[in-house]
N, C-alpha and C positions, 0 to 999 in steps of 0.2 A: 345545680352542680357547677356553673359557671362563677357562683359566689366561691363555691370551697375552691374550686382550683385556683383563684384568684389568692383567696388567703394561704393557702399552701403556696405559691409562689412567693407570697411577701415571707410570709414566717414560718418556717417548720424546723422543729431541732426535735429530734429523736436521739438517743442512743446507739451507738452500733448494738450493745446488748440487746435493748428493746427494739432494733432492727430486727436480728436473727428470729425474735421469739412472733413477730407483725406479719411474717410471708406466708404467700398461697396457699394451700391445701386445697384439695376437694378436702378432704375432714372435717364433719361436721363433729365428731365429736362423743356421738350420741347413738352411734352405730347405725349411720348414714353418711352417705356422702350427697355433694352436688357437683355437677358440670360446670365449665370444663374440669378435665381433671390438671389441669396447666394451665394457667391464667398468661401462658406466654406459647411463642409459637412452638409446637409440635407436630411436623406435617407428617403424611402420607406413613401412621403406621403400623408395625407389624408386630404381632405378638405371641408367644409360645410359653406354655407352660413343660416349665421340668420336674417332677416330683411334686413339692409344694410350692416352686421357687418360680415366677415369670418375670421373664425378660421381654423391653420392650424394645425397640431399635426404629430409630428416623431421618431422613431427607436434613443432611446438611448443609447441601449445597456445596459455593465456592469458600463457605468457610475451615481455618483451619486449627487446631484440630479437628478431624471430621468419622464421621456415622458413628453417631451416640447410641449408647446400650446402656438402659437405667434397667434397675432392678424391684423387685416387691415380691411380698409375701403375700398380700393382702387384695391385688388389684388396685389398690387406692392412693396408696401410700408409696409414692419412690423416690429411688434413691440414683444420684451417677453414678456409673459401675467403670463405665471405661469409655475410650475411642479408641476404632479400630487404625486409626493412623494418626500423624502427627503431622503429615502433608502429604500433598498427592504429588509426584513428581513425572508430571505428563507432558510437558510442554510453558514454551514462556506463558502462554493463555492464566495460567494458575501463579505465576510470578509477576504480573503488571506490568510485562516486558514486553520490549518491540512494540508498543502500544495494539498490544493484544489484552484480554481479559475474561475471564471466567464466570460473571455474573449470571446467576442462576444456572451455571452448569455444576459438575461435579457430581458428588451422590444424590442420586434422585432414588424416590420411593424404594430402601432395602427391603429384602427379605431376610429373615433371622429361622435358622433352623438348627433343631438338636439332631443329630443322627449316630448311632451307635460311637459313643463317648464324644464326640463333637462336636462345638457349634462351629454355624457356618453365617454366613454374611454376604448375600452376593445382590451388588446392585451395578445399573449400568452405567457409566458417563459419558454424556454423550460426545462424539467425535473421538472417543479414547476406548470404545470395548469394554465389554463385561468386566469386572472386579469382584474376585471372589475372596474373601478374607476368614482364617478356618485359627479355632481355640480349642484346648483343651480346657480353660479356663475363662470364662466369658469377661472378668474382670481383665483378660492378655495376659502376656501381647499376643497380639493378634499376628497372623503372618499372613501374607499377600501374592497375588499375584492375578496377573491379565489372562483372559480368553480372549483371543483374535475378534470374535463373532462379536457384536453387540444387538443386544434382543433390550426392548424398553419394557420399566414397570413389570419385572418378570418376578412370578413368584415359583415355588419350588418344591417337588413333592418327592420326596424319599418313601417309595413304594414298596408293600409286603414282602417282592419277587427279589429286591435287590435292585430294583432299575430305578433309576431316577431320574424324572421328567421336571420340565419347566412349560409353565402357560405365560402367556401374554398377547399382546397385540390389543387394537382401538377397535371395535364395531367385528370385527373378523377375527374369533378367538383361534392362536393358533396351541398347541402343543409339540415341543419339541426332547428330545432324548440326547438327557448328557452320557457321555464315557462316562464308565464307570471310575476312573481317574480323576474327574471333574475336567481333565486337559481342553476341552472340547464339547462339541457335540456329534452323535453319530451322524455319518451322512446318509441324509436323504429319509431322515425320521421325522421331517418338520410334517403336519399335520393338520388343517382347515379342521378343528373340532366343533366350531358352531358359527355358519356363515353370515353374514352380512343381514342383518335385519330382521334379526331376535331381541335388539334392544339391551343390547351390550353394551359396556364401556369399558374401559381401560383400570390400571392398579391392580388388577387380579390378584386374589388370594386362592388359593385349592387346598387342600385337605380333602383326606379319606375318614367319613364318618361310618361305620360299622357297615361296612362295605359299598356305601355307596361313594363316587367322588362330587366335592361340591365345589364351584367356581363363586367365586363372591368377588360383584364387577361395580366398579363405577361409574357411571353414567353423568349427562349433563348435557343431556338434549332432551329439552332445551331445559330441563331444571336439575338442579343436586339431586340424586335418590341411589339406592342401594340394589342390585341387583343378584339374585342366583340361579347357578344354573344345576344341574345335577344328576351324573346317571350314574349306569351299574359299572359302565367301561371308562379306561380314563379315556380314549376314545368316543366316546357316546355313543349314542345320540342323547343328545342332552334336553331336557325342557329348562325352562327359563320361567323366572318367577321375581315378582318386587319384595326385597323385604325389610325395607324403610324407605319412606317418604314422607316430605313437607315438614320436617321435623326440625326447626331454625333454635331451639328454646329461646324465642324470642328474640332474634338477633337479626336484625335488618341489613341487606348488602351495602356495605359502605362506601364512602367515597371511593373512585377510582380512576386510573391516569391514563389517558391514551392519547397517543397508538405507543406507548412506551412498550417493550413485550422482547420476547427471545430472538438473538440476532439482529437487532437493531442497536444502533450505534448507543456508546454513553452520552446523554445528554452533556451539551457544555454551560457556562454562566450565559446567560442568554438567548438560549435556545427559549419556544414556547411550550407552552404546553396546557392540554385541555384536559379539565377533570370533568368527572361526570357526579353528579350527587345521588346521595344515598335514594333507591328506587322504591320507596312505600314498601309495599307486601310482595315486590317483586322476589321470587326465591333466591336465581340467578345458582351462581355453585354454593350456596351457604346449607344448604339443610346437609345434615348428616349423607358422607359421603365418602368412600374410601376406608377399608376398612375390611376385617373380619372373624374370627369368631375364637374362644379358647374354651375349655370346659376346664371343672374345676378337680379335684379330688373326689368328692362328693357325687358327679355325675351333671352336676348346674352347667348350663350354661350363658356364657357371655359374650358379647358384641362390643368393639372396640371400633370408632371411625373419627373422621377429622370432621370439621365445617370449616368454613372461611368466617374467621372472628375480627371482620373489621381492620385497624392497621396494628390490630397483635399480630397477624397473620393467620396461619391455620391452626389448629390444637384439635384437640383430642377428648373423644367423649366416650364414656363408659355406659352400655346398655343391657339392661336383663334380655334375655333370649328366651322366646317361646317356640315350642316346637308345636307345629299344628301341620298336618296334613302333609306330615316329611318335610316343612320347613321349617328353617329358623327366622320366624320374623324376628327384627328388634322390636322391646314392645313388652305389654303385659297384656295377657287373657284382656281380650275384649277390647283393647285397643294395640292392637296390630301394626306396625308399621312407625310408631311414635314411642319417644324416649323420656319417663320424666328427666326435671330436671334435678330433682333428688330423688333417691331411690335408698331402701337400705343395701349395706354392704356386703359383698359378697361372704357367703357361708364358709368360711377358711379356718384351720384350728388355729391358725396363728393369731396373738393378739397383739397387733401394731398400735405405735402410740401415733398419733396424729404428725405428720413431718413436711416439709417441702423438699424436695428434691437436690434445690441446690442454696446453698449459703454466695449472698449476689454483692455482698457489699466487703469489699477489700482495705485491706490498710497496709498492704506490700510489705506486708513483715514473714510471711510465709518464702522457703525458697523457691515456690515455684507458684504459677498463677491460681487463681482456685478453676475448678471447671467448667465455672457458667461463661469464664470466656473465651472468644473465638479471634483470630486473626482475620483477616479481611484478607483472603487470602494467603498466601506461601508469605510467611514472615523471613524477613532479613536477621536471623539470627543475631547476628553480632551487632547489628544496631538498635539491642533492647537490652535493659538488664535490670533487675531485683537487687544488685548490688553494689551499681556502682555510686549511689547514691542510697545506703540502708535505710529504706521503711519506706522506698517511695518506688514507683516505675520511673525510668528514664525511656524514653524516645529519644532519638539521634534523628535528627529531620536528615531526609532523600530529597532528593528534588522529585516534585509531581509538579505537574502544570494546575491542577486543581484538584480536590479532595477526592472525588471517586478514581483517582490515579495516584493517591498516596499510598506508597508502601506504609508496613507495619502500623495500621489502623487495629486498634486491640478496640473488639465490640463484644456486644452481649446482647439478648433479647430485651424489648419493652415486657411490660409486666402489669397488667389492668388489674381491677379496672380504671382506674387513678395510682401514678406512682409517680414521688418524685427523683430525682437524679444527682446527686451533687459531688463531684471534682474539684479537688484544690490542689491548684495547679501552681509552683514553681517554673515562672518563665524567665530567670534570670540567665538564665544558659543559652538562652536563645541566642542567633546573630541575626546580622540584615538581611530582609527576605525569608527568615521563618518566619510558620505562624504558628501555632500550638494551642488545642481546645478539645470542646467538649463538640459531641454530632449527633444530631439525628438522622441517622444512617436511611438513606430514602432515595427516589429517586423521582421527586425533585429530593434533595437534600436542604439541611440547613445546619451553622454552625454559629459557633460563641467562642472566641479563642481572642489571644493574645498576637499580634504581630508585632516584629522586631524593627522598629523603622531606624534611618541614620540617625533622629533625633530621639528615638528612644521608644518605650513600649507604649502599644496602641492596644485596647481593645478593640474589636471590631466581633458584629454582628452580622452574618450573611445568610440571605434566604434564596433558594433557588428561584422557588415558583415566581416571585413577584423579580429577582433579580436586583435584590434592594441591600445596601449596603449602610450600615451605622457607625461608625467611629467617633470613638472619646479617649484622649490621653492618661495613662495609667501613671500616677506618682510612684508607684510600687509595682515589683512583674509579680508578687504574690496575688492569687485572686482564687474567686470562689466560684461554680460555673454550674447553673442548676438547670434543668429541665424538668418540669411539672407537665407531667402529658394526661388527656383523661382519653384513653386509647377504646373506651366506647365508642365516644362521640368524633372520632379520629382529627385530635386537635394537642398540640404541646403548645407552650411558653418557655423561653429564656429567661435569666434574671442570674442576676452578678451580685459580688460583695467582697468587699475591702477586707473586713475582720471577721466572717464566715458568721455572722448573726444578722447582720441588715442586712436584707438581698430587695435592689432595686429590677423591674422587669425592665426587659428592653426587646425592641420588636414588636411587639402583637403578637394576634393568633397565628401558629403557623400550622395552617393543613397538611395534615398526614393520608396522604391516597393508600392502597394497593395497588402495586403494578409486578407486571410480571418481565421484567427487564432481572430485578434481583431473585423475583420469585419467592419474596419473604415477607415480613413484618418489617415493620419501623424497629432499627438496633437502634445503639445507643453504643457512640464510639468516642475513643482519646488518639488522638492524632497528633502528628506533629511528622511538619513537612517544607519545604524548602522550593521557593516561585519564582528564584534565579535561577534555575537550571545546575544546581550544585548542590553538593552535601553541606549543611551547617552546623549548629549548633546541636541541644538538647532541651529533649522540659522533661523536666520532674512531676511526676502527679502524686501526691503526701498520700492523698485519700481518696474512695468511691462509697458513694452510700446512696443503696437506695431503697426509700419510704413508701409503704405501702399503709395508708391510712383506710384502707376499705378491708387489710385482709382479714383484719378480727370481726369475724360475723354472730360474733357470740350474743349481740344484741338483737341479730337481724328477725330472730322470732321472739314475740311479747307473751313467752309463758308466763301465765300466771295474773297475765295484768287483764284488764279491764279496755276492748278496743272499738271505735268505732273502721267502716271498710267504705270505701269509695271505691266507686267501680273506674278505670283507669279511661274507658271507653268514652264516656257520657260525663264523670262525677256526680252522679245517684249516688246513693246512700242506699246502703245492702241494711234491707227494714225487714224484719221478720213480720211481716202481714198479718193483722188478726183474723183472717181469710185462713189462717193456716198454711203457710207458706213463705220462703225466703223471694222476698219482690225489693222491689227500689222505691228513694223516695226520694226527691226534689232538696238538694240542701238548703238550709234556711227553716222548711217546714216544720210543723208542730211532728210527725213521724218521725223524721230524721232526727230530732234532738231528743228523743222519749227513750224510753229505756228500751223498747223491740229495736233498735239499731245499734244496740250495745252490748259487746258479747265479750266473757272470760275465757279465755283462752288457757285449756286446760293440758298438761303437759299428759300424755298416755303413754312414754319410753318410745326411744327408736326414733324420732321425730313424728309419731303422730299425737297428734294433738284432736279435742273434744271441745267443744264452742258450747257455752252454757248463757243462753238469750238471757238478758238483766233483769227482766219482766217476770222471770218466775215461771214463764213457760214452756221453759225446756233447754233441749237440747239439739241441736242442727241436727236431723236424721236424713239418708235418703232412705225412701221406699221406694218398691217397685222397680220398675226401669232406669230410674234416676232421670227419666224426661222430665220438659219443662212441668214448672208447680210440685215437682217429685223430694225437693231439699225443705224436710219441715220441720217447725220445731215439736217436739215430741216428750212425752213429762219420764219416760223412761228410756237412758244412756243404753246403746246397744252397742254391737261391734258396725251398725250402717251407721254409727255416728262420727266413728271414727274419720278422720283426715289425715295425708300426708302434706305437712307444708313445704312448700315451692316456695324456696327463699330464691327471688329474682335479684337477690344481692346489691340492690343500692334504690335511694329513695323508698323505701319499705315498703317495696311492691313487692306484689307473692300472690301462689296461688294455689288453690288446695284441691288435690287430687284424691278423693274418695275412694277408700279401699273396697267401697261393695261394687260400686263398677268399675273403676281403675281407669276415671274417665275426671274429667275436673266441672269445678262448680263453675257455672258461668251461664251468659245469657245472648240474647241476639239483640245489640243496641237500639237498632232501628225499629223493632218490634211491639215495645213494651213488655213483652211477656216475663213472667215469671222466672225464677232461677231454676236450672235443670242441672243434673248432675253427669255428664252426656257429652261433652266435649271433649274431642281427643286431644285438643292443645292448644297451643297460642299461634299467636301470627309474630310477622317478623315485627310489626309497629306496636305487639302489644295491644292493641284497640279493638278486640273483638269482643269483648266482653267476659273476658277470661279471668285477666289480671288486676288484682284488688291494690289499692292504697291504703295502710291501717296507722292508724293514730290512735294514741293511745288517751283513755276516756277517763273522768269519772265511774264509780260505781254506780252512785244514786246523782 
């Protein structure tokens, strides 16, 4: 991976066309999806269905426009529908003023609720009180206004009787009673409904399920997992129950920066700072967390939560629901508690086409910005324009002392799992002491911009973390300004060019932590700012495009073909044993090159697929249990032969989850023993003997 990103930083020319048609989906295509359902940050959210139609709504933060509402028919497939404001007007903190600032405050975790012809919106900010924002129309506008009280992470139940209560609180869940106005809350209705050391945690969701109420809590002591609680009264007594854990789909806690975190100053050039590296199989807050549940037309239901995705930030995963013993684990029959990471699509009459959410790559000919981007903060209205320069953005540089203190910072999320980034930026407009450029919005940060010197334009590279500074003289202020990030491995590159086809790198690797100063993923921002202490110039930026060369997965399963599978743990060779059973074999050996380790891959609809051993043997069946030795080959195709593939979406790993236990194929490395079909899932390094490598084979 370290090759491709490499060549994607020297050379990549796409199309904006072949842009548009490249982006995310969970959409498989084939009446299945995979996780995430947003290959970009989605935190903390919340979901309701209306009729046929669900709306989803999430944690913006200090960005602005802000608390996004996408929409779908399907669960799978959405769309942006709106923002409930266009800035929050609370104080300089949200304006970059009086060297005040906003970072990671703002809307944290909404609530989104329909209530007799209504949607409502109410999330808290902290130091600023409840916000509650109410539609007739979810696409807006939305109309607003403050509650004095502020309650954290609160969710919202509009009750049978007419009253309407709010839950929240950390470890100590409390319930409280709005005015039937929403003006307020009543006094003296706050509530202790399940105290201290039942194993709660905070983001609460509630809901009334066919007369019981259920609390759905987040937890993270000391690991991510999913919590419920649920009684007859919304008062309780409530019992308490888990219902997802350990469930990462493979995804390892990533680098991370500390003590950077809430209430701590913005770091300045200079400043140090200690990362921590990615912690093995450590969970930490990454497994499925935060989140909860919507049913469908049909009576189905679903589970909706975030994990922590490395430096995308958090996003958003989609989970079948089983209901067992008055719970709803996430999970399927017999494995309780865990999420594939494809599943087929929710049963919905609607039939959606496969879509991304948001169109990311610009060419400023539109009058107004498109939606994936966000201000860094309360933008300076008059020192931006679509038009005063047609087909391009102008920035009017502010004076900032340094980039996380630049007004009108216009960003947008990163986008995994490999994306690149390219800005072509007119810096002729510039004066002495602007700089103007492309950013990796972070904290450490780092930038690629042009500066305006007496003698004329300078490129310059700046990286926080190391506090390293590059400069080379520009013959021209036109230039081309790229970032190739592979925000798995939480790592970008820089690299420039003169006539937007030869793009030199500059810099190195620049590491991308998680921290909770911003409280988000790695953006991706155009600035333009002024480090004399005075207004100057402008830049112009022509273009924004960005490439996503992983997002077409249409290859990522070898229907049809001929594969041999290497186990990810060990690299054995997955050998159909003349013993009668799927075992391993040493690569190089006379097994592993024979035809019992070569299997066609047979397309069954829906993404399951039917593995046909080369040898003439059969077919991958499990029987029985699906314990170890229980995945054999078998001379007649059943419905245990069937598999769901687990596209682990890059280096063509994947894993296959068996429909007769709903458990996946895999083994115990250390053991030798045979393949079982018995595994609830993978670990965050992948290395448990879960996750297969397939190359594709000869027949004979």
């Amino acid at each position: 991976m370290l090759r491709l990103l490499a060549t994607l930083t020297l050379a990549f020319t796409l199309s904006s066309s072949a842009l548009a048609e490249a982006s995310w989906t969970a959409d498989n295509g084939n009446g299945t999806y995979t996780n995430p359902l947003f290959y970009d940050e989605f935190s903390d959210p919340d979901l309701i269905r209306v009729g046929e139609d669900f709306y989803l709504a999430g944690t913006t933060m200090h960005a602005m426009p802000g608390l996004v509402v996408l929409h779908s028919k399907d669960l799978v497939n959405w769309k942006f529908l709106s923002y409930a404001f266009d800035r929050l007007e609370l104080g300089p903190d949200f304006n970059l003023e009086g060297g005040k600032e906003a970072y990671g405050q703002g809307i944290w975790a909404p609530c989104i609720r329909y209530h007799d012809g209504k949607f409502y919106l109410f999330s808290n900010v902290n130091g600023h009180s409840l916000q509650v924002f109410t539609a007739t129309n979810p696409a807006g506008p939305w109309a607003h206004r403050s509650i004095k009280t502020g309650i954290h992470d609160l969710s919202v139940l509009f009750d049978d009787d007419g009253r309407i209560y709010a839950v929240y609180g950390y470890d100590e869940v409390k319930v409280i009673e709005f005015k039937p106005d929403l003006s307020g809350f009543i006094e003296g209705s706050e509530r202790v409904v399940i105290s201290r050391g039942h194993a709660m945690g905070e983001g609460h969701h509630i809901y009334k399920i066919k007369g019981k109420y259920f609390i759905i809590s987040a937890n993270y002591a000391p690991t991510g997992r999913m919590q419920a609680a649920r009684a007859d009264r919304v008062h309780g007594p409530y019992e308490t129950a888990v219902i997802a854990a350990k469930e990462t789909l493979g995804t390892q806690r990533g680098w991370l920066l500390n003590p950077i975190g809430l209430g701590m100053k913005v770091p300045e050039p200079g400043d140090t700072f200690k990362l921590t590296p990615p912690g093995g199989n450590q969970h930490g807050a990454v497994p499925l967390h935060q989140g909860g549940l919507v049913d469908l037309p049909n009576g189905d239901w679903w589970g909706f939560s975030m994990m922590d995705f490395r430096s995308v930030g958090r996003t958003t995963a989609l989970s079948p629901v089983t209901w067992q013993d008055g719970w709803p684990y996430f999970g399927l029959p017999s494995n309780l508690g865990r999420t594939p990471r494809t599943w087929t699509k929710p049963a919905v009459s609607a039939k959606v086409e496969p879509h991304a959410p948001y169109q990311r790559s610009d060419d400023f000919t539109a009058p107004k910005l498109l939606p994936v981007w966000q201000w860094n903060h309360n933008p300076v209205n008059a020192k931006w324009s679509l038009t005063a320069q047609p087909g391009a953005l102008r920035l009017h540089t502010l004076p900032a002392s340094q980039f996380l203190w630049a007004k009108n910072t216009l960003t947008q999320r990163v986008i995994g799992p490999v994306s690149v980034a390219t800005a072509e930026l007119d810096a002729s407009g510039l004066r002495p002491g602007d700089t103007a450029g492309l950013a990796l919005v972070n904290m450490p940060f780092a930038t690629l911009g042009v500066v305006r010197t007496d003698a004329g334009h300078v490129l310059r590279f700046y990286e926080q973390l190391k506090n390293e500074t590059i400069e080379q003289p520009l013959a021209a202020p036109r230039v081309w300004l790229r970032a190739t990030g592979d925000y798995d491995e939480d790592f970008a590159r820089f690299s420039y060019s003169i006539d937007g086809k030869t793009f030199t790198e500059i810099g190195g690797l620049i590491r991308l932590p998680y921290q909770l100063k911003t409280f988000q993923g790695t953006r991706l921002g155009l600035f333009a700012f002024n480090t004399a202490g005075q207004e100057g110039g402008h830049a112009d930026f022509a273009s924004f495009t960005v490439e996503e060369p992983l997002a077409d997965r249409s290859q990522n399963i070898p229907l049809g073909k001929v594969v041999t599978f290497t186990n990810l743990a060990h690299g054995s060779v997955v050998w159909a044993n003349p013993h009668g059973m799927l075992h391993s074999a040493q690569p190089g050996s006379k097994p592993a090159s024979g035809a019992q380790a070569r299997f066609r891959v047979h397309d069954r609809g829906q993404g399951r697929v039917a593995l046909e051993v080369m040898d003439g043997s059969g077919w991958l069946t499990v029987v029985g249990a699906g314990l170890s030795a229980d995945v054999r080959p078998m001379k007649q195709e059943s419905a245990a032969s069937l598999f769901m593939w687990q596209d682990m979406l890059r280096d063509r790993q994947c894993m296959l989850l068996s429909l007769k236990t709903n458990r996946f194929v895999g083994l115990d490395p250390t053991t030798g023993e045979p393949y079982g079909a018995d595994w609830p899932g993978t670990s965050p390094t992948r290395k448990d003997g879960t996750v297969l490598v397939w190359t594709e084979a000869a027949a004979e």
